[in-house]
Residue, then its C-alpha position, 0 to 999 in steps of 0.5 A: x092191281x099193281x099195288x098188290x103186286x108189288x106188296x108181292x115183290x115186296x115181301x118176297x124180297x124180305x123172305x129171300x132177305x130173312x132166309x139168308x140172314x137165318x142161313x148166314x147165322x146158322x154157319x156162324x154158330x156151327x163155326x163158332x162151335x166147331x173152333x171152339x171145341x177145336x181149341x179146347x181139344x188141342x189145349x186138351x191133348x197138349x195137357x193129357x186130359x183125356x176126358x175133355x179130349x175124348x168129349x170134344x173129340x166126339x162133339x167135334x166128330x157129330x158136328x162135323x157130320x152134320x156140317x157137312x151134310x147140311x153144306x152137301x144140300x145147299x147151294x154155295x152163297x156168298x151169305x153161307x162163307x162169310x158166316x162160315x168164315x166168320x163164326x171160326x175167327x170168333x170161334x177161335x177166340x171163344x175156344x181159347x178163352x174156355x179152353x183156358x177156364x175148363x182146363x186152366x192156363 
């Protein structure tokens, strides 16, 4: 019977794992994203490109609701910052590199 039970607290363990593994990667990509457009919209409206800042303007603005709803029904963790935060450093530096390829130098 123990046996059982902890196979039970076992895989328990991995479901809490793997669901904050997959929250963690979902901020990321959201951050990655949302600094990548940032980026691309100020080299867009720093150069008059009015298509691409109205289009990233738009993507930011449907991003950003999302965001935000996605962050008002879950609970503040750790796991959920640090992709977060991390995905705007790696977003930064992705948005700066397209940026300079959509719009040039």
């Amino acid at each position: 019977m123990s046996g059982n039970y902890n196979n039970s607290i076992n895989n328990s363990r991995n479901n809490i794992r793997m669901v904050k593994i997959k929250e963690f990667l979902i901020m990321f990509a959201i951050q990655v994203t949302s600094y990548s457009l940032l980026c691309i919209n100020f080299r867009a409206v720093a150069q008059a490109h009015y298509f691409w800042a109205s289009l990233s303007d738009f993507a930011i603005a449907t991003l950003a609701y999302f965001v935000i709803k996605r962050i008002a029904t879950s609970d503040n963790t750790l796991h959920q910052w640090l992709g977060y935060a991390l995905g705007g450093v790696v977003g930064s530096l992705l948005g700066i590199y397209l940026s300079t390829v959509i719009l040039g130098a």
